[in-house]
C-alpha positions as a Markdown table, in Angstrom:
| # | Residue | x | y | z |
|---|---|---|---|---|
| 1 | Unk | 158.3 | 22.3 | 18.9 |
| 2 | Unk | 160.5 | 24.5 | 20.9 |
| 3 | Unk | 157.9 | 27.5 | 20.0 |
| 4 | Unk | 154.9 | 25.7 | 21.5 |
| 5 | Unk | 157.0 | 24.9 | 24.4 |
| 6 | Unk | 158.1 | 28.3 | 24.7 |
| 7 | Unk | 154.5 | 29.6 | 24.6 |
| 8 | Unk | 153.2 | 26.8 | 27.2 |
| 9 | Unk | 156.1 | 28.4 | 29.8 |
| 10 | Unk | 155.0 | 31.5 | 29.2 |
| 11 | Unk | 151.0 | 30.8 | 29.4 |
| 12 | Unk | 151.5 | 28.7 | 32.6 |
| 13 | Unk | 153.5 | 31.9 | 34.3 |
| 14 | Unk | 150.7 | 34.2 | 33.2 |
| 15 | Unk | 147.5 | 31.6 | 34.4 |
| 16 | Unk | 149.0 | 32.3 | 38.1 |
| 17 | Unk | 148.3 | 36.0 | 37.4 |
| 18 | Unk | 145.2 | 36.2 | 35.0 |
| 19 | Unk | 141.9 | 34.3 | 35.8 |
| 20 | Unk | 140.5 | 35.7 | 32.6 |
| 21 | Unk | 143.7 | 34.0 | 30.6 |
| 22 | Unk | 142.9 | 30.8 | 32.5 |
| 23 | Unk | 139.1 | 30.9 | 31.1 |
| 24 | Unk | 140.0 | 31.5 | 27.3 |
| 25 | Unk | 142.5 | 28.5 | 27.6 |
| 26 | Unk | 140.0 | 26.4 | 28.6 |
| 27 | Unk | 137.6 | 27.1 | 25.5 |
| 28 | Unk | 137.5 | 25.2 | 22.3 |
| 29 | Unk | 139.4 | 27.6 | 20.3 |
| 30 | Unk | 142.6 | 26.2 | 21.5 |
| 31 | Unk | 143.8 | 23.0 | 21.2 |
| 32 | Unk | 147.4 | 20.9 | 20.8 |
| 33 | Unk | 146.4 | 19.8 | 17.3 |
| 34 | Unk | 146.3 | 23.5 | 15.7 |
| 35 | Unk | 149.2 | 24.1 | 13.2 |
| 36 | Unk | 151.9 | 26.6 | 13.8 |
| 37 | Unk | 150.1 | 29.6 | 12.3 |
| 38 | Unk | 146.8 | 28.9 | 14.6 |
| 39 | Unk | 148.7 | 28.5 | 17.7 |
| 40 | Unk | 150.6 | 32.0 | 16.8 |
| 41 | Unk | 147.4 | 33.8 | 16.5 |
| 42 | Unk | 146.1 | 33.1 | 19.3 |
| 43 | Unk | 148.7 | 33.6 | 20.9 |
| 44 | Unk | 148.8 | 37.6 | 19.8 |
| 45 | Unk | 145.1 | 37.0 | 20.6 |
| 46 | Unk | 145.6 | 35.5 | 24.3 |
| 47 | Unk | 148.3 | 38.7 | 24.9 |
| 48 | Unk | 146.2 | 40.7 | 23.4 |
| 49 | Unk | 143.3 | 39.6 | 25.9 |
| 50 | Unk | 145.9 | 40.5 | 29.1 |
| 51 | Unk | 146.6 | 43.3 | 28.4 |
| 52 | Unk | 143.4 | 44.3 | 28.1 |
| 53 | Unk | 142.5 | 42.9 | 31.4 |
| 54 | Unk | 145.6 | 44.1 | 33.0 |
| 55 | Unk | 144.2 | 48.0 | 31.8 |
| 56 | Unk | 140.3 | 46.8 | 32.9 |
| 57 | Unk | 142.3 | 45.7 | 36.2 |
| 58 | Unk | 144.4 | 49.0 | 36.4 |
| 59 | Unk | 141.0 | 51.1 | 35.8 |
| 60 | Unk | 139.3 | 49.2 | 38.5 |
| 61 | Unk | 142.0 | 50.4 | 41.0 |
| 62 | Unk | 140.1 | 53.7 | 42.4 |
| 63 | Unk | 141.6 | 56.7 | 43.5 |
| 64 | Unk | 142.4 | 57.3 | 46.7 |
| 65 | Unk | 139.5 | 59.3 | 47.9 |
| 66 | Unk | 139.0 | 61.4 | 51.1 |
| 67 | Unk | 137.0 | 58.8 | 52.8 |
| 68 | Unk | 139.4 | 56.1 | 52.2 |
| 69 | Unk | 142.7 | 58.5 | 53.3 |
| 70 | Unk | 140.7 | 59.1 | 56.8 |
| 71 | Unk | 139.7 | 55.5 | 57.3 |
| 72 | Unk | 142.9 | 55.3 | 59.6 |
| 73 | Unk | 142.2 | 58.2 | 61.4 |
| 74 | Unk | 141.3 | 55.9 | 64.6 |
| 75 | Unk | 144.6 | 54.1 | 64.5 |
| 76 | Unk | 146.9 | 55.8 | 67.1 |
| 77 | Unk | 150.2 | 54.2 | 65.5 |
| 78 | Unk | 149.5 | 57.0 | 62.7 |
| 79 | Unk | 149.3 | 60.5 | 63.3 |
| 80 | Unk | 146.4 | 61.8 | 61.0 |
| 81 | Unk | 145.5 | 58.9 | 59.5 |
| 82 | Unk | 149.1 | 58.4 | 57.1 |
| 83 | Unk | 152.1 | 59.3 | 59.4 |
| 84 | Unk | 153.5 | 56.7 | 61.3 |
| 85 | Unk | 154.2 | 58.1 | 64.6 |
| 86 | Unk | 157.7 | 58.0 | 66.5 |
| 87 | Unk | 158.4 | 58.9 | 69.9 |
| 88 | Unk | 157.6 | 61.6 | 71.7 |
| 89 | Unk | 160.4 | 64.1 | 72.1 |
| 90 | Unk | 160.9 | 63.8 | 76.3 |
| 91 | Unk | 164.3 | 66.2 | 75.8 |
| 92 | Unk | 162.6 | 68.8 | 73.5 |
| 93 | Unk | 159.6 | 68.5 | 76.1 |
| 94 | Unk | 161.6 | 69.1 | 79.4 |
| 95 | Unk | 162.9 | 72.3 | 77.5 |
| 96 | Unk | 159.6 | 73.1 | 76.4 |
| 97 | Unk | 158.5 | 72.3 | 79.7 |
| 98 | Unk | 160.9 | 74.6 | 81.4 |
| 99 | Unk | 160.2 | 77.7 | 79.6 |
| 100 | Unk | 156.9 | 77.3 | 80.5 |
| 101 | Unk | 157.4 | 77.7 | 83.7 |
| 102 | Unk | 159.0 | 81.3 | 83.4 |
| 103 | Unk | 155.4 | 82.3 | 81.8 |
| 104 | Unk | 153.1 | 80.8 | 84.3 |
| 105 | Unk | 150.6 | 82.8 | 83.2 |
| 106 | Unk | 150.1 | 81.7 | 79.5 |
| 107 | Unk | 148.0 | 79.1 | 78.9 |
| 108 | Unk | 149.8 | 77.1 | 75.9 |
| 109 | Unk | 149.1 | 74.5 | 74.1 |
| 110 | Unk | 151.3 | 73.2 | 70.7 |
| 111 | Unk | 152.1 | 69.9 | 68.5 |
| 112 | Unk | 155.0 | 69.5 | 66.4 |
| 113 | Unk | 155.9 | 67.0 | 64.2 |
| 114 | Unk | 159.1 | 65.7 | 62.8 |
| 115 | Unk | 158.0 | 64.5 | 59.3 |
| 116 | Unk | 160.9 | 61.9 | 58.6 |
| 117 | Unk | 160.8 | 60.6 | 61.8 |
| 118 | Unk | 157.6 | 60.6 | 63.3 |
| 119 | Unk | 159.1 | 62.1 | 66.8 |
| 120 | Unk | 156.8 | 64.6 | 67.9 |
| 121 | Unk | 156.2 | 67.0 | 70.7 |
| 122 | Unk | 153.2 | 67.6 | 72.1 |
| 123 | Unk | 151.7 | 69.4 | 74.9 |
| 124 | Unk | 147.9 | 70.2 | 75.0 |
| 125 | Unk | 147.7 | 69.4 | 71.0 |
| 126 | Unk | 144.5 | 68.7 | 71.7 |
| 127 | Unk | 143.3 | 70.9 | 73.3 |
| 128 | Unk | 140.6 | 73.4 | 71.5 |
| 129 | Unk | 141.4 | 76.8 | 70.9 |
| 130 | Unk | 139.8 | 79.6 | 69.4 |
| 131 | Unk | 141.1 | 79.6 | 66.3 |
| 132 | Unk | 141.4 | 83.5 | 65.9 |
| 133 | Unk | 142.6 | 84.0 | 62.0 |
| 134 | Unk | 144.1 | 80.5 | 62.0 |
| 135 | Unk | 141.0 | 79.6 | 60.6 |
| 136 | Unk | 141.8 | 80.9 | 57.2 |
| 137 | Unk | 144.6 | 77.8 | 57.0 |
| 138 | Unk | 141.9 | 75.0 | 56.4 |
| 139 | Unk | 139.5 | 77.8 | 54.3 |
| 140 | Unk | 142.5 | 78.3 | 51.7 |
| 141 | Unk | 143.1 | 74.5 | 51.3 |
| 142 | Unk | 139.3 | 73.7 | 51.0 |
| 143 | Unk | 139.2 | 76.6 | 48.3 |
| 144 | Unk | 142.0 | 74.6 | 46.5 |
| 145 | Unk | 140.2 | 71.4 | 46.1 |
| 146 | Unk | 137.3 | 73.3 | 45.0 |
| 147 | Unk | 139.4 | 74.3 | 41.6 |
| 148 | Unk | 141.5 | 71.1 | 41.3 |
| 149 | Unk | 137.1 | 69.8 | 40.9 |
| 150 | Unk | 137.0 | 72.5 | 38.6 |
| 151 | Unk | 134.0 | 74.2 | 41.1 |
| 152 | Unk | 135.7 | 77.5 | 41.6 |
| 153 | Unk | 138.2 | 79.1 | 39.0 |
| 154 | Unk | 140.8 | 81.3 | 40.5 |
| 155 | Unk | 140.9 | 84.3 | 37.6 |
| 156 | Unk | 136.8 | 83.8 | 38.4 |
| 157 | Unk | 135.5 | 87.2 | 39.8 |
| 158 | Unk | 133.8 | 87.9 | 43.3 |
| 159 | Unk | 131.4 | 91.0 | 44.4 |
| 160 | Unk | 132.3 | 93.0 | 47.8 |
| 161 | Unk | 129.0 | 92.6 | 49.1 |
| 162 | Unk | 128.0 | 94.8 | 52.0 |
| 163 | Unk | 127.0 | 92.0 | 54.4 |
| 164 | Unk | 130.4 | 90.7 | 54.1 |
| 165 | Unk | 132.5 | 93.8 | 55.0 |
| 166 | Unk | 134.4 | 93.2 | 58.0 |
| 167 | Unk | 136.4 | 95.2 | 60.8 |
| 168 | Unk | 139.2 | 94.0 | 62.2 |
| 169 | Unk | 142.6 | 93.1 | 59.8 |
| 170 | Unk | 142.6 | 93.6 | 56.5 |
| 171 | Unk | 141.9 | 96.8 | 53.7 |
| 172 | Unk | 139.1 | 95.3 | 52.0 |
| 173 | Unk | 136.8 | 97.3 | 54.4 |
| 174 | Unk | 138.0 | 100.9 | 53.5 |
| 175 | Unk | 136.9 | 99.8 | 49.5 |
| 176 | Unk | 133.2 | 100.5 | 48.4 |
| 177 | Unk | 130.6 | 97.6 | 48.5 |
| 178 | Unk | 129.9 | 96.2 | 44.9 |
| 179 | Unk | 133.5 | 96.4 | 43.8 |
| 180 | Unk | 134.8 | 93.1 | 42.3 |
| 181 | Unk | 137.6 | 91.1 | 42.9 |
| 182 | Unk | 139.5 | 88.2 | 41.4 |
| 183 | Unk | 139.8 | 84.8 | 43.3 |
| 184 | Unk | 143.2 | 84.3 | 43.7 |
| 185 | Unk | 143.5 | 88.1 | 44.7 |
| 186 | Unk | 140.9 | 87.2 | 47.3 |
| 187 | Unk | 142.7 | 84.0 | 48.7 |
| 188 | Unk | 145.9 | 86.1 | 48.5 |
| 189 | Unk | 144.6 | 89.1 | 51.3 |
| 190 | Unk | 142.9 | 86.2 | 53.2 |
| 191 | Unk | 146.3 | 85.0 | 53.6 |
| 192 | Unk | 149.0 | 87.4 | 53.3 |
| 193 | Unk | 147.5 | 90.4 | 55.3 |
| 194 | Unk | 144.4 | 88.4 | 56.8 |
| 195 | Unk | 142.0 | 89.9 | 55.6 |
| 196 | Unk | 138.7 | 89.8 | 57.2 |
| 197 | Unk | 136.4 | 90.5 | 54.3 |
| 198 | Unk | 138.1 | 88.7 | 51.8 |
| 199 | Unk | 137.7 | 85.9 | 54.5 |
| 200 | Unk | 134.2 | 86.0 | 54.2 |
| 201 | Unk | 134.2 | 86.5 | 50.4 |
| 202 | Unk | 135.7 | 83.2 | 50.2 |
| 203 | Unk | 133.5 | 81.5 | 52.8 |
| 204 | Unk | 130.5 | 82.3 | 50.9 |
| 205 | Unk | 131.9 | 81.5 | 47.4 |
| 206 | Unk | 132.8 | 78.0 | 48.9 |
| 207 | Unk | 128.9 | 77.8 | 50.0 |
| 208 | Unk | 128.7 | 79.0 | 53.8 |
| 209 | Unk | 130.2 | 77.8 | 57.3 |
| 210 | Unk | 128.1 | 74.3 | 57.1 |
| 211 | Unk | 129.5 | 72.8 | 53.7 |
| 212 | Unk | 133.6 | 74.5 | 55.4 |
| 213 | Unk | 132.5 | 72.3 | 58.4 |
| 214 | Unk | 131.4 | 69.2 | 56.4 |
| 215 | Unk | 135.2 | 69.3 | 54.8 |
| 216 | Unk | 137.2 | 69.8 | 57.6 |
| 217 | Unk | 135.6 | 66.7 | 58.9 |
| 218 | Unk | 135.6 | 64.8 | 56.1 |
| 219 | Unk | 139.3 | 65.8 | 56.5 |
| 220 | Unk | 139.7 | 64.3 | 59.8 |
| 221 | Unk | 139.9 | 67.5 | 61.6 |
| 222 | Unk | 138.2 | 67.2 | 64.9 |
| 223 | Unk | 137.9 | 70.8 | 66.6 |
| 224 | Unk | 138.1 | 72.8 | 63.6 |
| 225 | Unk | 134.6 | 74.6 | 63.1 |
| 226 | Unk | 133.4 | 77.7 | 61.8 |
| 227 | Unk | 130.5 | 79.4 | 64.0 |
| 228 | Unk | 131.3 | 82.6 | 62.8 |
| 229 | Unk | 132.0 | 84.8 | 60.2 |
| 230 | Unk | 135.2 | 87.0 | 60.6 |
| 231 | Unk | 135.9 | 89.3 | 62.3 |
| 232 | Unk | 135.4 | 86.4 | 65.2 |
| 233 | Unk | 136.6 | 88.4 | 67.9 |
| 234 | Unk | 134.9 | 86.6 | 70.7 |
| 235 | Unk | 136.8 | 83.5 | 69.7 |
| 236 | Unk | 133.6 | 81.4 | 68.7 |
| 237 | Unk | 135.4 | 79.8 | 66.1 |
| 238 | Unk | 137.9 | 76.7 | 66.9 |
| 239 | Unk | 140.7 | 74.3 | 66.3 |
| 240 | Unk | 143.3 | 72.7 | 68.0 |
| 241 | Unk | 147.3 | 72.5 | 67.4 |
| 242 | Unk | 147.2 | 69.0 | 66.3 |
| 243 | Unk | 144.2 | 69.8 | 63.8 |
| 244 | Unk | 146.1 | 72.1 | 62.0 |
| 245 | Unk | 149.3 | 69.9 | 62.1 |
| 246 | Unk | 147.0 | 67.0 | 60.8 |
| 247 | Unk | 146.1 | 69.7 | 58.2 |
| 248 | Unk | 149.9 | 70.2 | 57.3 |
| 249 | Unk | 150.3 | 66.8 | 57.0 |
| 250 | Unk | 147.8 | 66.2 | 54.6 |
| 251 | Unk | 149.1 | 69.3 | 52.7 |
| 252 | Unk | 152.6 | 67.7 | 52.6 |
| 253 | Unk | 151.7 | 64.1 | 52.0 |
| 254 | Unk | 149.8 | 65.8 | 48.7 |
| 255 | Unk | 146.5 | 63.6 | 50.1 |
| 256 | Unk | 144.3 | 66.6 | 49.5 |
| 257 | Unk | 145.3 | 68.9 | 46.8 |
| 258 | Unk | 147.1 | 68.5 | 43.3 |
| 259 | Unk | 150.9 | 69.2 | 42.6 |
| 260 | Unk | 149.6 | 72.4 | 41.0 |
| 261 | Unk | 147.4 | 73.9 | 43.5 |
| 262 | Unk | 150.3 | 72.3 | 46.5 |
| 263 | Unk | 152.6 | 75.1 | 45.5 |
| 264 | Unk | 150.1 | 77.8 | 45.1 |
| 265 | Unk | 149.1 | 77.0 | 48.6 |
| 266 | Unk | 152.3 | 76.9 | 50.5 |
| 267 | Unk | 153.7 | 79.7 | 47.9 |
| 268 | Unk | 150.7 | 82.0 | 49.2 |
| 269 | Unk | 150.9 | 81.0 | 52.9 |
| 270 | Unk | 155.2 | 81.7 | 52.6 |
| 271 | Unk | 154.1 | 85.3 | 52.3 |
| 272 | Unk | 152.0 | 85.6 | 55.4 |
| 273 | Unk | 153.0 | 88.7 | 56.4 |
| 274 | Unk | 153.4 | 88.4 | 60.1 |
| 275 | Unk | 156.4 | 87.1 | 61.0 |
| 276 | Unk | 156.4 | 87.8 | 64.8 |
| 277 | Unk | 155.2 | 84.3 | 66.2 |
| 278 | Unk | 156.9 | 80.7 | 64.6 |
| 279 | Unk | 158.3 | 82.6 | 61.8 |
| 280 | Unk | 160.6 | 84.4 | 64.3 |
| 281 | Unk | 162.2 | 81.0 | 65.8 |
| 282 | Unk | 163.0 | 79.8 | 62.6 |
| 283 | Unk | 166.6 | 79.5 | 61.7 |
| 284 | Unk | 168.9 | 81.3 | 58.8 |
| 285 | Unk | 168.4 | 79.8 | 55.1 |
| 286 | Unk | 164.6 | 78.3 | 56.6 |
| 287 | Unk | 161.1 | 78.9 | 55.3 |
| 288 | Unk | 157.8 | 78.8 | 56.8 |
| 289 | Unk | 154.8 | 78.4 | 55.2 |
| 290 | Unk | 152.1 | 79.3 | 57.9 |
| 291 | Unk | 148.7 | 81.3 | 59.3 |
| 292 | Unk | 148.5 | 83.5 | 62.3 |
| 293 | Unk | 145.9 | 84.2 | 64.5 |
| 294 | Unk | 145.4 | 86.8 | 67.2 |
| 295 | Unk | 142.3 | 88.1 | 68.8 |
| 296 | Unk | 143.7 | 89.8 | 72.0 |
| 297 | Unk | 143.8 | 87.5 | 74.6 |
| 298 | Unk | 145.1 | 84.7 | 72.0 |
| 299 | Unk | 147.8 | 84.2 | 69.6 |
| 300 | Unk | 148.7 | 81.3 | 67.3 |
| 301 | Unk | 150.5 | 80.4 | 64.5 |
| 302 | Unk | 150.8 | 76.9 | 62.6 |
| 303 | Unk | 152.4 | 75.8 | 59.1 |
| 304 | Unk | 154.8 | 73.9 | 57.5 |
| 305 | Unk | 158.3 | 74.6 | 58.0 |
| 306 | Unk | 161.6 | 73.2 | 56.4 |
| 307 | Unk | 165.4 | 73.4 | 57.0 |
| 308 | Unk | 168.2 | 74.1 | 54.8 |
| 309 | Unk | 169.6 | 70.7 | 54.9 |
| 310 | Unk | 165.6 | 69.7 | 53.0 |
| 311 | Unk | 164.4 | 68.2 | 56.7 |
| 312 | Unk | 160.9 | 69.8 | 57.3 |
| 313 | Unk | 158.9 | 69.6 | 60.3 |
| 314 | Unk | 154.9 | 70.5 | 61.2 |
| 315 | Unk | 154.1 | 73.2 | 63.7 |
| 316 | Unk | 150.9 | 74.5 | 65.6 |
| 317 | Unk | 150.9 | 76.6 | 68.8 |
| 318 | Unk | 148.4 | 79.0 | 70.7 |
| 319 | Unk | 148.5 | 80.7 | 73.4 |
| 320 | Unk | 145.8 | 82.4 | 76.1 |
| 321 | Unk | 147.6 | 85.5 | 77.6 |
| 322 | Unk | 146.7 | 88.8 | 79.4 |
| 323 | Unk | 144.9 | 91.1 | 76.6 |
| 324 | Unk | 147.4 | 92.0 | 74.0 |
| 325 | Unk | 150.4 | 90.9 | 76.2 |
| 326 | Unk | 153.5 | 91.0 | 74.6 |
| 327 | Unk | 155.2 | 88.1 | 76.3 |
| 328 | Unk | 152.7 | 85.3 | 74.7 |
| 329 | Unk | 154.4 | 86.6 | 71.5 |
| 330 | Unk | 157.6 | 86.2 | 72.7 |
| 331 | Unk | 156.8 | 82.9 | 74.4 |
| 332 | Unk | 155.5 | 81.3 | 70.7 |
| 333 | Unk | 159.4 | 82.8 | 69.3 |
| 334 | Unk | 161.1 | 81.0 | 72.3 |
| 335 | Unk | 159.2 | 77.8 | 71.7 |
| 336 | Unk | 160.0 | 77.7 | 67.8 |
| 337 | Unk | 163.4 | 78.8 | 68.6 |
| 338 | Unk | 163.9 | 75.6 | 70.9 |
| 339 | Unk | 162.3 | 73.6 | 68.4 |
| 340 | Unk | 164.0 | 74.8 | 65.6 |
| 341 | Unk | 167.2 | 74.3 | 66.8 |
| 342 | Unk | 166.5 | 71.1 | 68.9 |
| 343 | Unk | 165.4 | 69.3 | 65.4 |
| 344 | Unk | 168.5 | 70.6 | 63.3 |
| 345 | Unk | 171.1 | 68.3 | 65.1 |
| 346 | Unk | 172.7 | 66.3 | 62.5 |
| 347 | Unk | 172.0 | 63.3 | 64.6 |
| 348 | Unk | 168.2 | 63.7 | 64.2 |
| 349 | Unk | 168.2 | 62.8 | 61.1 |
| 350 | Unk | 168.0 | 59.0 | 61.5 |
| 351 | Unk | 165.0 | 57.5 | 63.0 |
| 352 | Unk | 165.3 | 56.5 | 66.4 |
């Protein structure tokens, strides 16, 4: 007696959770006259059933795919589509502001985002830019989900081809056409020394400008397009600040690439090798894990950058200057520097 009234608790909690339980209890196969044995087998048989479901109801459950992560996009209470937003950082921005006005003639424009907070600072985020070699940012991450989908293998090898040599940065140029490369070493020079041609190497493996386009939208990107192959030194290709911090986000929220291919990323882009832009404002005992761009009358920088005491922010800055003028370098420095230091009060560390 105390058995079948233990199993009738139990079945009762379980009909408020299982519709399918509910329909087996109503068939014939159970009834208050079975004997002890009949009720205990279908019992193991009724558990049995649940779990099942529970695993058909657990398989159901789809993946969090791109479109669904950018359904939010439109919501203005969340910056990219997954970060609630905070407050905008007035003090940060009257400093901000004030430098600015010793360098009247840059044209800025920069978002920053403090990731446990939400506070951000943002002035002309989004506005579009060239993107200059910025552009390889989005390029290395689309390359990434390419091989998490098992499209592109990284020890894979690619061909030099003539009509993808490029001037401008890189060493890629100086090799002979026809010579082969591996993926990863590809990705690497795109990224480390910004290489042109390997630039375009990847862009072609990853099936031209149009399907590059297709993702960054998909990703919820709204300036970032590719016209051009590299060298772009007319600045025909674009972005904004805030599209490459909505990039970072999704970079550090792990929304578009696995655990695996996350630290390959942000391991290749710590070793970016110029360090003259955000990289420079960055305190002792902090990383960065960033691309720069710089076409002449442009410079940029944007990444991922995080603090000794584990608080981590989201950067992206450009700047229109006088050709090749020094002082929209040291502008970028100042602005990290005031940013860097600005968000590594203790007292920031709460949400306010």
């Amino acid at each position: 007696m105390r058995l079948r009234w233990f199993l009738l608790t139990i079945i009762s909690t379980l009909l408020l959770t299982s519709p399918t339980l509910a329909a087996i209890l109503k068939s014939p196969k159970i009834n208050s006259n079975q004997n002890h044995r009949e009720s205990t087998t279908d019992w193991k048989s009724l558990l049995a059933n649940f779990q099942n479901e529970g695993t058909g109801q657990r398989n159901l459950i789809p993946k969090l795919n791109q479109p669904e992560i950018f359904s939010n996009t439109n919501d203005p209470s969340l910056f990219g589509g997954i970060i609630p937003l905070g407050q905008e950082i007035t003090e940060l921005k009257s400093q901000v502001r004030a430098l600015m006005a010793h360098y009247s003639f840059l044209k800025p424009g920069m978002f920053f985002l403090d990731i446990e907070t939400g506070n951000y600072l943002n002035i002309d985020g989004e506005k579009v830019f060239p993107a200059a070699s910025t552009i390889k940012y989005p390029i290395l991450i689309a390359l990434f989900e390419q091989v998490d989908s098992g499209k592109v293998k990284l020890d894979e090898k690619l061909v030099m081809r003539r009509d993808l040599v490029a001037s401008g940065s890189g060493e890629l140029q100086y090799k002979p056409a026809g010579i082969k490369l591996s993926v990863i070493e590809t990705v690497n020079k795109m990224i480390t020394i910004s290489d042109n041609t390997a630039t375009n190497m990847i862009i072609d493996r990853l099936g031209g400008k149009a399907k590059l386009n297709q993702r960054f939208h998909t990703w919820g990107l709204k300036n970032t397009v590719i016209r051009n192959m590299l060298g772009d030194f007319k600045g025909t290709n674009t972005t904004s600040p805030a599209d490459l911090v909505r990039l970072s986000a999704l970079v550090d929220q792990h929304k578009l690439i696995s655990e695996s291919s996350h630290l390959q990323a942000l391991d290749i882009l710590r070793h970016c090798h110029n360090n003259k832009l955000l990289a420079a404002g960055v305190g002792k005992g902090g990383t960065i894990a960033h691309k720069t761009g710089d076409i002449g009358f442009l410079v940029g920088d944007a990444g991922i950058i995080e603090m000794p005491n584990g608080k981590h922010y989201l950067a992206g800055i450009f700047v229109r200057r006088p050709h090749d003028d020094e002082r929209g370098r040291e502008f970028v420095r100042q602005v990290s520097r005031l940013v860097y230091q600005y968000l590594d009060q203790p007292k920031l560390s709460q949400k306010y």
